[in-house]
C-alpha positions as CSV (number, residue, x, y, z in Angstrom):
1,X,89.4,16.1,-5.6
2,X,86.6,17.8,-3.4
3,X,82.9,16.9,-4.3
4,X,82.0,20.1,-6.5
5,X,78.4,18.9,-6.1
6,X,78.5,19.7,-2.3
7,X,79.7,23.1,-3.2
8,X,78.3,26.5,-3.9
9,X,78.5,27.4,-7.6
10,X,80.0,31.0,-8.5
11,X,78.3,31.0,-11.5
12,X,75.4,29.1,-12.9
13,X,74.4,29.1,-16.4
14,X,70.8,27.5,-18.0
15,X,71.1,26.3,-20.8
16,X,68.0,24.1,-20.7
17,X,65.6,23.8,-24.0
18,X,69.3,24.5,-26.1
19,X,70.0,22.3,-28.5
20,X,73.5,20.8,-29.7
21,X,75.7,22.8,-30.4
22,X,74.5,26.0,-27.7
23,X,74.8,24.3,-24.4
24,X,78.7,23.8,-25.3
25,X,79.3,27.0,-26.8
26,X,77.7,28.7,-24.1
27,X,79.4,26.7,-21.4
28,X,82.4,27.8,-23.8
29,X,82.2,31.1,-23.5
30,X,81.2,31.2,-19.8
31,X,84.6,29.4,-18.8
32,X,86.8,31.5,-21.3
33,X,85.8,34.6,-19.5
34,X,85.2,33.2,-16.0
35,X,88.2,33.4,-13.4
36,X,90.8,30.8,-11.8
37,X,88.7,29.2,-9.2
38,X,85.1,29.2,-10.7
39,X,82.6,26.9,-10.4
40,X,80.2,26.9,-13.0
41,X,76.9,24.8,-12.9
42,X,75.1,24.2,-15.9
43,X,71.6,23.2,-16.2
44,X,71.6,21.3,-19.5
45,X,68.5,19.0,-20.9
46,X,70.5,17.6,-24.3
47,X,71.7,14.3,-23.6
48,X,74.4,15.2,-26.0
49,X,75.8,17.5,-24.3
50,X,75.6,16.7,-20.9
51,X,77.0,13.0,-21.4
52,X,79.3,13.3,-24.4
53,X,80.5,17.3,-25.6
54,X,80.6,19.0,-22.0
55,X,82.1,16.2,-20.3
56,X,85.2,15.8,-22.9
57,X,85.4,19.8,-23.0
58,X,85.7,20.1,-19.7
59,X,88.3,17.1,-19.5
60,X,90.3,18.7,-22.7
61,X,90.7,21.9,-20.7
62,X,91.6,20.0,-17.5
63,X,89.0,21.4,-15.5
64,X,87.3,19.5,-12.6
65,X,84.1,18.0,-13.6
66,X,81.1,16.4,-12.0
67,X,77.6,15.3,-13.1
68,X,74.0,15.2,-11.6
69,X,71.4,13.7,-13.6
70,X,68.1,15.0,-11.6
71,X,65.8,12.2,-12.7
72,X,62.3,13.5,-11.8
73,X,63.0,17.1,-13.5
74,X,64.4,15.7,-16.7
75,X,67.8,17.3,-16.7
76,X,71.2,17.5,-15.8
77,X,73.6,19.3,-13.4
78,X,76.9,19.5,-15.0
79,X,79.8,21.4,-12.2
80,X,83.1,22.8,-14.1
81,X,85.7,24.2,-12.1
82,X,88.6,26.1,-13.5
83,X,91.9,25.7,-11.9
């Protein structure tokens, strides 16, 4: 599995200041529509989400997933990639 970190997103999608449940139904919505091959950063701020509903979304759907916690801004950088 390549390191989605080091690579460009297709899509990115802020979702920072959302609450539980928006940052997953946004992410949601973004993957349903996006196509085979996208990689989809999130910028997410809910612990929730970005260590417990993303995560197993992404793992339900079978997607490649990856996590950044960027300590000094306060947030997370959550990488989904569709097969």
């Amino acid at each position: 599995m390549a390191d989605l970190k080091s690579q460009e997103p297709t899509q990115v999608l802020d979702v920072l200041g959302r609450v539980c449940p928006y940052p997953l139904v946004l992410t949601k919505k973004t993957m349903e529509k996006a196509a085979g091959g996208t990689l989809l950063k999130v910028l997410c701020d809910a612990p929730a989400s970005a260590e417990d509903t993303i995560p197993k979304y992404a793992e339900k759907q079978g997607f490649e997933f990856d996590s950044v916690k960027v300590e000094d801004k306060g947030y997370w950088e959550l990488y989904l990639k569709k097969a």
